[in-house]
C-alpha positions in Angstrom: 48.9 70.9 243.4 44.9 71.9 243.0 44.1 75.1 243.0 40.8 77.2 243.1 41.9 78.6 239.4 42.5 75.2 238.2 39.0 75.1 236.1 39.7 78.3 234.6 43.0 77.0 233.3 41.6 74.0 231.9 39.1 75.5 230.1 41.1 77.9 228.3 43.7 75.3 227.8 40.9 73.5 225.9 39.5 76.7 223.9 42.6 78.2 222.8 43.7 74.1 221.7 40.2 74.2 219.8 41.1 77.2 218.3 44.6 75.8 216.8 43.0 72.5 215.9 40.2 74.3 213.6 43.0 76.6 212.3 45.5 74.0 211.3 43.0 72.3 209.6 42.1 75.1 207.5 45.4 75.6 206.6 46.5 72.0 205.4 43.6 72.1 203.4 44.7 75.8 201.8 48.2 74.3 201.4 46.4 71.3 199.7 44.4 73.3 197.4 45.4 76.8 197.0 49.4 76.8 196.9 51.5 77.4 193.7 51.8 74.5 191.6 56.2 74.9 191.6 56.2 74.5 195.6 57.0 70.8 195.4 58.3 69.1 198.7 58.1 72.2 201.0 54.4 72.2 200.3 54.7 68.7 202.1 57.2 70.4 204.7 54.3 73.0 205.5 51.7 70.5 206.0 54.5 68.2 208.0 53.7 70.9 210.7 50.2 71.9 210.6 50.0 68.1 210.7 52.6 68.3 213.8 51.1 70.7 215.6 47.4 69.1 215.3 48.7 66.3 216.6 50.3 68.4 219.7 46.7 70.4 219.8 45.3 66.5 220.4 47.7 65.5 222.7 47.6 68.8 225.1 43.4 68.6 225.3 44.0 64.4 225.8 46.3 65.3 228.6 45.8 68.8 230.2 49.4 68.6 231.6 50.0 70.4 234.7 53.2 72.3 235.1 54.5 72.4 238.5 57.5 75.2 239.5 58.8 75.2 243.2 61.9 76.2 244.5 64.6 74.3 242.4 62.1 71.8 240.9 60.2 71.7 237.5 57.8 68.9 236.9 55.5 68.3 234.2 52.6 65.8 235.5 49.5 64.5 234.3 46.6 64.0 236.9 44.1 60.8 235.4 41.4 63.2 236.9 41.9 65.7 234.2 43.3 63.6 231.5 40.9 61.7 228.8 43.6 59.0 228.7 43.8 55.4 230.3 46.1 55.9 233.8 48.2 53.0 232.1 49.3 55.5 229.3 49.8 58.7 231.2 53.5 57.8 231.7 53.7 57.6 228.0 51.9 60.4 227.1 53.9 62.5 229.1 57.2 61.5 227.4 55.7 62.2 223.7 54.8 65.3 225.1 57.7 66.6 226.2 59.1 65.4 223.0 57.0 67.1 221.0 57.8 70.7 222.8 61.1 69.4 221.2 59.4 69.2 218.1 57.9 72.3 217.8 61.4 74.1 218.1 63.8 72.0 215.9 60.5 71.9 213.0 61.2 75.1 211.8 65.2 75.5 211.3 64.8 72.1 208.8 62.3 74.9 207.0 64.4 77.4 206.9 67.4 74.8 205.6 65.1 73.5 203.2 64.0 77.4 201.5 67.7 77.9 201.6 68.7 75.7 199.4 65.9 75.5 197.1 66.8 79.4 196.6 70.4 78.5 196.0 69.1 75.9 193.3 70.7 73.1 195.4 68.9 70.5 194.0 70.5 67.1 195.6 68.9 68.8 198.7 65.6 69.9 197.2 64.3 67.5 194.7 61.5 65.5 195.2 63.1 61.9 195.8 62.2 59.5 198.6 65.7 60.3 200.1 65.1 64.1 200.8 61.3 63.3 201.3 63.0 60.9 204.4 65.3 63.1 205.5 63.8 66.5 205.5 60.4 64.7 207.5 62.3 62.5 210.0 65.2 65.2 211.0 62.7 66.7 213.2 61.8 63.3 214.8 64.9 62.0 215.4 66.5 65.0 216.8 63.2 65.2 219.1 63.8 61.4 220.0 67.0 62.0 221.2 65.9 64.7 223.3 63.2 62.4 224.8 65.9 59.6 225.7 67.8 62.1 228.1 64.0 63.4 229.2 63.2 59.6 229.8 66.5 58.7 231.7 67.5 61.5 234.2 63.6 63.1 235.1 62.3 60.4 236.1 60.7 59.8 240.1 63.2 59.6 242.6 62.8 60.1 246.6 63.7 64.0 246.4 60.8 64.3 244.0 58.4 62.5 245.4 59.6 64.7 248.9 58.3 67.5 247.1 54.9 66.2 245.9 54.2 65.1 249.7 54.7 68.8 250.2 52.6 70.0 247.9 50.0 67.4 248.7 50.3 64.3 246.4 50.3 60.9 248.1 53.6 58.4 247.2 51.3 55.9 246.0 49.5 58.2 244.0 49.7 57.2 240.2 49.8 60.0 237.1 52.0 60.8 234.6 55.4 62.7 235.8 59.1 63.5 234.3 60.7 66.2 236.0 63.7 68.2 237.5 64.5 68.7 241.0 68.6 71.0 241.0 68.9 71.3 244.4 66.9 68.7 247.0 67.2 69.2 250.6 68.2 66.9 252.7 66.5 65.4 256.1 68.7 67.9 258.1 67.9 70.9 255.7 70.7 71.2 253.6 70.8 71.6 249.9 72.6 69.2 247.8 73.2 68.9 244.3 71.5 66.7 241.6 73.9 66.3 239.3 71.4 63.8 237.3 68.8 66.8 236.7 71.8 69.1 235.3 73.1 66.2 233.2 69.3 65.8 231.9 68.8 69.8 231.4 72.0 70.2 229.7 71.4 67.8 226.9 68.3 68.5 226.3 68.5 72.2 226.5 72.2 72.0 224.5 69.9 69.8 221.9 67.2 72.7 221.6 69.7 75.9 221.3 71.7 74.0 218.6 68.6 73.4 216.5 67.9 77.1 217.7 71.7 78.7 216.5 70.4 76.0 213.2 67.3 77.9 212.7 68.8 81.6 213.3 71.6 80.8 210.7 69.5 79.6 208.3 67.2 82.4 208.4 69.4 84.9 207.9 71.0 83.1 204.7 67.1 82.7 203.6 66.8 86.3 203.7 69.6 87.1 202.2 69.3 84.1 199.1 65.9 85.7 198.8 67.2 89.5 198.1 69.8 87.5 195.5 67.1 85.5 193.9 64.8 88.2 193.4 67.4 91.1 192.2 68.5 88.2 189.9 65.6 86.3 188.7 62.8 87.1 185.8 60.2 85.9 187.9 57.6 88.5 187.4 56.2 90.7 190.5 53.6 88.6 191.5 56.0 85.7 191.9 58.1 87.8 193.9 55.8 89.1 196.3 54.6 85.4 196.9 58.3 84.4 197.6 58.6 87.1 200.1 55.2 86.4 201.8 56.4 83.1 202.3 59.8 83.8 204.0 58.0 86.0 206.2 55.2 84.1 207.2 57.9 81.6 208.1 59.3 83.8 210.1 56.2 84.4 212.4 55.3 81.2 212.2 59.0 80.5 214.1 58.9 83.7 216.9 55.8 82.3 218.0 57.1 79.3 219.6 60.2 81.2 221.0 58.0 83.7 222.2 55.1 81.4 223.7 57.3 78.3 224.6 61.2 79.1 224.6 61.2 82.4 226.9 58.6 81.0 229.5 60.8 78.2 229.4 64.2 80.3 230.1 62.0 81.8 233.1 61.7 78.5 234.1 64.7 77.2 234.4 66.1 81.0 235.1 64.1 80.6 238.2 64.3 77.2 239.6 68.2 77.0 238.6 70.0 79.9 239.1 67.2 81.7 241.6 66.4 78.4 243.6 62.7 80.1 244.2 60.6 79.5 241.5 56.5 79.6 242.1 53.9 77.9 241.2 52.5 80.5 239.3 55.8 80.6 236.4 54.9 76.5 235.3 51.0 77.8 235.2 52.1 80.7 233.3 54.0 78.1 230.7 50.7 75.8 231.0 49.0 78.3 229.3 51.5 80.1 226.6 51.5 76.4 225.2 48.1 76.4 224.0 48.5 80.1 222.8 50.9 78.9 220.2 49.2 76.3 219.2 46.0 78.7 218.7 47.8 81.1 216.5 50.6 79.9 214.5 49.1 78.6 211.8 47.7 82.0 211.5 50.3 84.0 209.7 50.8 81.6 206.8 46.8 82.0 206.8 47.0 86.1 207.0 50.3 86.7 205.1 50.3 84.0 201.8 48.3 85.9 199.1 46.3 82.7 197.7 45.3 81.6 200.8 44.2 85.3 202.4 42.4 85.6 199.2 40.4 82.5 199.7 39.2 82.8 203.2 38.0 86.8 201.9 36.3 84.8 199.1 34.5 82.8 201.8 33.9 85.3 204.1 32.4 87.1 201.3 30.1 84.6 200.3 29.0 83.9 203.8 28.1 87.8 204.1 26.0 87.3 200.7 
């Protein structure tokens, strides 16, 4: 559905993904260079998702999904008039991003699992070995892959969709990427139905995002607390300390953002188009747009908050004034 602020969307889409792509760079190249020496594989963990979420940044400019909210429905579509990709991979690209919004939720509770158990000196979980190397890096994945199946079987096209697009102008025979959710279609005669294969597909996925969610809140909170323990009890000396703590709580920015930019809008969403039945357009163009805010800023606490790599961008800065 085209609209007059269409352009204006796009290119802040675009800026604000510049933005993240130039900032996630930065920081795999701090984490490369400038972190501790005793971080072993959660320094690979950290760059697991500045790597991640380049990737995303790629994909979102490639793509410049639309996000389309009306009445009960929710699609996600990508127009080959917008995209930089070949029409015959829309369909595809479409699926991996979806996935990756997955991704970007269920990333940061296997962080949090991870700290936890390198603080409670649980070291079959923590030490360096091609098994935990595996498991901590593909948890993400597979759990997102999952997610994707559902995405892939139950919001697919079907005649109730595709009665929608006709009404917001798109042709049957039209071709661009699309997965989406339509609750409750109307029928010929006006009547509302139910489409019990657009609950089926919401519920999974959405039961497979809050567990990782419940996942990431749990292990958070015993982060903080092994963190109080391991500092009270440890001879580490203050600087050490301080760096533990910056990194718990850069984490812990680094993991609101998505909820706030991605999961809430998200809620609205489905809030809306579920329980309201009246969602408008302008709820999937608000969520077309808090997706490339989080990608713009959150590598940017790990950036601001971890000592050695503050340091090093004053350091620059500095010389640059010189």
């Amino acid at each position: 559905m085209y609209s007059d602020l269409d352009p204006i969307y796009n290119e802040f889409q675009r800026s604000m993904i510049g933005i993240g792509m130039i900032a996630n760079i930065l920081l795999i190249n701090l984490i490369i260079f400038r972190s501790p020496k005793d971080l072993g594989l959660y320094k690979y963990l950290m760059i697991y998702i500045s790597c991640f979420e380049l990737f995303y940044a790629v994909l979102e400019f490639l793509m410049v999904p639309e996000l389309l909210t009306l009445d009960s429905s929710f699609y996600v579509m990508v127009d080959p008039k917008k995209s930089f990709l070949p029409e015959s991979w829309l369909q595809a690209a479409d699926l991996i991003y979806c996935g990756s919004f997955a991704v970007s939720l269920v990333i940061f509770g296997c962080q949090f699992a991870y700290r936890y158990h390198v603080l409670k000196g649980n070291r079959s979980w923590t030490a360096s070995t091609p098994l935990n190397f595996v498991f901590w890096l593909t948890t993400p994945v597979a759990l997102a892959s999952f997610y994707s199946y559902f995405v892939w079987v139950f919001m697919q096209r079907n005649e109730y969709t595709d009665k929608v697009l006709r009404e917001v102008g798109y042709c049957n025979d039209q071709k661009f990427g699309f997965l989406g959710l339509i609750f409750y279609p109307k029928l010929a005669n006006g009547t509302q139905i139910v489409n019990w294969d657009s609950f089926i597909g919401v519920s999974v996925t959405t039961g497979t995002l809050l567990a990782s969610e419940f996942t990431m809140i749990y292990f958070a909170y015993k982060c903080f607390q092994a963190t109080r323990i391991f500092i009270i009890r440890s001879c580490c000396s203050p600087k050490s300390r301080r760096l533990h703590w910056q990194f718990f709580y850069a984490l812990v920015a680094q993991t609101i953002i998505p909820i706030l930019f991605m999961q809430i809008p998200m809620t609205l969403i489905y809030t809306s188009t579920i329980v309201l039945r009246s969602s408008i357009p302008e709820i999937g163009h608000f969520q077309s747009l808090t997706i490339p805010i989080y990608l713009a800023i959150d590598a940017l606490p790990t950036i601001l908050i971890v000592r050695p790599y503050r340091d090093t961008q004053f350091k620059v800065f500095a010389t640059v004034d010189v």
